[in-house]
N, C-alpha and C positions, 0 to 999 in steps of 0.2 A: 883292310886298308880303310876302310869307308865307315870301320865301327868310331876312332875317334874323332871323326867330323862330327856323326849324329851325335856322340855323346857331348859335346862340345856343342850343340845344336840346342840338343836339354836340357843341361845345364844351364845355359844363356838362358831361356825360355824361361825355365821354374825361376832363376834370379828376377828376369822382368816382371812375374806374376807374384812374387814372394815380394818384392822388394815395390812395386805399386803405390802410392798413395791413396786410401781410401777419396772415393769421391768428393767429400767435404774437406778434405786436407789440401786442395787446391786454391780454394779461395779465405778470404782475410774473413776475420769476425767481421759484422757489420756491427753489432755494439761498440768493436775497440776503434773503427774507426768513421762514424758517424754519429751526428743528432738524432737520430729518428727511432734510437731505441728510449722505453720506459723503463723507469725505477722502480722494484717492487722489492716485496718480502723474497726472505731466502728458499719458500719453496714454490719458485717461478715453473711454471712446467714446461718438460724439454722436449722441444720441437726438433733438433739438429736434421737443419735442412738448410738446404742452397735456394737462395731467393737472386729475385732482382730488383733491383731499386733504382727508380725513376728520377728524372731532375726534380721533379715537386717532393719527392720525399715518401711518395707512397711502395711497399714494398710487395713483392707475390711472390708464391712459391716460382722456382725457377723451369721444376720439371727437365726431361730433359735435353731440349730443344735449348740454343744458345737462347744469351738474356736478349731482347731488340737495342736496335743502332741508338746508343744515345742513354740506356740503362749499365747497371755495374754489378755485373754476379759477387756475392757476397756469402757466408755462412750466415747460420745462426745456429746456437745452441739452445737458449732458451725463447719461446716464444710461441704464439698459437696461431693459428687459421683462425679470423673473426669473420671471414665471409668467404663461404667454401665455392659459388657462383665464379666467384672473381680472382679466388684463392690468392685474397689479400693475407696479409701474417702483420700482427705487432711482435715487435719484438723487444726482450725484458733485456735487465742489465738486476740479478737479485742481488742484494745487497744482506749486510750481516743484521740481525739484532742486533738493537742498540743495549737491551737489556744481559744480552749477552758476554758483556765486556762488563767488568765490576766498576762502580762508581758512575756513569751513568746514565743510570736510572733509579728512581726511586720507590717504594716500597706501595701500592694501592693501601689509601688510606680515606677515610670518610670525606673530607675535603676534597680528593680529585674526584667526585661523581659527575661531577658538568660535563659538560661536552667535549670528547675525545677525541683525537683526528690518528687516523693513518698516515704518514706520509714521509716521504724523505728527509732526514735530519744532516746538518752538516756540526760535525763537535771540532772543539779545538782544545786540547785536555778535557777537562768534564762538564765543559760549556758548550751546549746547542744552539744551535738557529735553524731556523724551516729552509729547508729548501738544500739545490746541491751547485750553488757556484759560492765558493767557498775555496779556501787553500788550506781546510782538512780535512777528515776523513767523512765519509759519505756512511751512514749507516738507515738503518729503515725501524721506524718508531712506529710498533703498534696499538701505542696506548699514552695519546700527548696531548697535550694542551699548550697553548701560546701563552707567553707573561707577558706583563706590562709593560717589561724591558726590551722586549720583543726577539727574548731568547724562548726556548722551551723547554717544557719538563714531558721528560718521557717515562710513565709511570711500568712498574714490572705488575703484569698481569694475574698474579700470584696471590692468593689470599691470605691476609696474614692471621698466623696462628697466636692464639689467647696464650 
């Protein structure tokens, strides 16, 4: 008589432990939903960890002790510990090559030797601008230069063949 309780006992049990959300599955990215993450290239390195994030904007590992009265537990995917004392984390948001998507980028050629910048590009078809408030796509430029127009050229890193 007492055998289909327990099994009905165990069953319950392994569902609850089967069915669990891993511990980061609880809280929201903090990229999707704050300022306080940076823009990098696509191979940002992954931290996937729970932090907490203060009203000023500074973020720590969360550990596992609730976040304090007044901070807001959050994920991260990508991002690192830059100060292990304090176990602060920046955290990334990596973004595509730009050179990756055909048309634009342009080929490294004797003229782009000047000065080249890393940095976030916003395109709208095959037209850049520095930076990422823009209403289009956000990509990451590892080899740019600013124009006159005050678009940019983001050159493909690739050396061309004779």
């Amino acid at each position: 008589m007492h055998r289909p309780l327990i099994l009905s006992t165990v069953f319950a049990g392994l569902a609850l432990v089967l069915g669990a959300a891993p511990a980061h599955g609880q809280y929201r990215d903090l990229c999707d939903s704050s300022k306080v993450c940076q823009y990098t290239g696509p191979n940002a390195p992954i931290l996937d960890a729970d932090v907490c994030l203060d009203p000023t904007g500074t973020v720590r590992l969360k550990g596992t002790a609730a976040c304090a009265t007044g901070h807001v537990p959050f994920h991260v995917r990508h991002g690192e510990v830059y100060e292990p004392l304090q176990q602060l984390v920046v955290a990334y948001v990596p973004l595509q090559r730009a050179c990756s998507v055909p048309g634009l980028c342009e080929p490294k050629t004797e003229y782009s030797t000047g000065e080249s910048n890393e940095e976030v590009i916003c395109c709208i078809g095959a037209v850049c601008w520095p930076g990422w408030d823009c209403d289009g796509t956000l990509f990451w430029c590892e080899d740019g230069v600013s124009n006159e127009d005050g678009t940019v050229t983001c050159f493909d890193g690739e050396e061309l063949l004779d």
